[in-house]
C-alpha positions in Angstrom: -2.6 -6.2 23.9 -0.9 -6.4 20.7 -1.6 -4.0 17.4 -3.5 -5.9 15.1 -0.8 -6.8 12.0 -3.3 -4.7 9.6 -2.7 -2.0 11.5 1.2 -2.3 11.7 1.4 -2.9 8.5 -0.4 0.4 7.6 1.7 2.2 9.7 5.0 1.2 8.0 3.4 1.8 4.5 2.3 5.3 6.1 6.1 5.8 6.7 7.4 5.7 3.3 7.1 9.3 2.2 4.7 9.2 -1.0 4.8 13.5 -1.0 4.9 15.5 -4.2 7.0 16.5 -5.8 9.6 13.5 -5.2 7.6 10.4 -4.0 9.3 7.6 -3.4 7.6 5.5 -5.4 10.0 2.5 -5.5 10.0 2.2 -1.3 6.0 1.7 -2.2 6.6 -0.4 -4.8 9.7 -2.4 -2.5 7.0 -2.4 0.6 3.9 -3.6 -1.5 6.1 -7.0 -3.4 7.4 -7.8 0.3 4.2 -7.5 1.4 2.9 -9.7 -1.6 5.9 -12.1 -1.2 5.1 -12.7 2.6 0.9 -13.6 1.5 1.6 -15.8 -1.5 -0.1 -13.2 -3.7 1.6 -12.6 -7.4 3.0 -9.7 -8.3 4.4 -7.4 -11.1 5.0 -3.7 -11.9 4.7 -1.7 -15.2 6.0 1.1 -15.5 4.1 3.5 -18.6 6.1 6.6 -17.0 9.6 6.3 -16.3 10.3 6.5 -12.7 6.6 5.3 -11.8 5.8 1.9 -11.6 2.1 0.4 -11.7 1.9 -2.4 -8.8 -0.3 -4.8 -9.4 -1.1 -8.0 -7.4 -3.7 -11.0 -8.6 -5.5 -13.1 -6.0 -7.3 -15.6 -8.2 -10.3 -16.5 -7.0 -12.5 -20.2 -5.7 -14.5 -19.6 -9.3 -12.6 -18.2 -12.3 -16.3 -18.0 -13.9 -17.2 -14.8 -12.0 -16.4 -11.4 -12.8 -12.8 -10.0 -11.6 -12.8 -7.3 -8.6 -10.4 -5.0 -8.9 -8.9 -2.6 -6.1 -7.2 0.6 -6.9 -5.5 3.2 -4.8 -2.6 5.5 -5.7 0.5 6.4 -3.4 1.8 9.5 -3.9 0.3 12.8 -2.0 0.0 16.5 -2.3 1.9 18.1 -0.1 1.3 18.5 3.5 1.7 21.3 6.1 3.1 20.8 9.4 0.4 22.2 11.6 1.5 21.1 15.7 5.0 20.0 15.3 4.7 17.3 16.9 4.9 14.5 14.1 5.0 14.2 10.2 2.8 13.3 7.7 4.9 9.9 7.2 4.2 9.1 11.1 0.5 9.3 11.5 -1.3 6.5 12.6 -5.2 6.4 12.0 -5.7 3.8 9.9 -8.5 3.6 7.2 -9.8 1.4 4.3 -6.3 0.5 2.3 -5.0 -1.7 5.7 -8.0 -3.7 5.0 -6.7 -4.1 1.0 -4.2 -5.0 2.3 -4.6 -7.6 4.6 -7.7 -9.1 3.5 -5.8 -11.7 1.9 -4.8 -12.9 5.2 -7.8 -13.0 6.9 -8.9 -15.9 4.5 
């Protein structure tokens, strides 16, 4: 059985270590345009603080008369404590709401 690609693609954004107090903001930003790139979805970044960009991707909808939805989620972390040993923050792989986000687009 193969791992849905929602799920895979969590996991590799789970990997890019988001921890304070040095997030790697720009391997989130680098994930989330080749993941924007590879749907067709437009992209940009602002950044209002140095050194922290603002992602933001538009998927324009079948009626530009409606109201906008907007998603929001952030990417950097408090940090963690390594409680078993056996794996890093960076590796888990539960996945929750965001691998939805971001491959709803997709699913269309």
């Amino acid at each position: 059985m193969t791992e849905d690609i929602a799920v895979s693609k969590f996991r590799e954004y789970l990997r890019i270590n988001t921890e304070q107090p040095t997030p790697d903001y720009y391997g989130c930003q680098k994930f989330l345009y080749a993941l924007a790139d590879e749907l067709g979805i437009a992209r940009t970044s602002h950044e209002v603080v140095a050194g922290k960009p603002i992602v933001i991707m538009t998927i324009p909808g079948t009626d530009p008369s409606l109201p906008s939805v907007m998603l929001y989620s952030h990417t950097d972390v408090v940090p963690t404590f390594r409680t078993t040993g056996r794996t890093t923050p960076t590796r888990r792989t539960r996945t929750s709401r965001v691998a939805s986000m971001l491959e709803a687009p997709r699913q269309e």
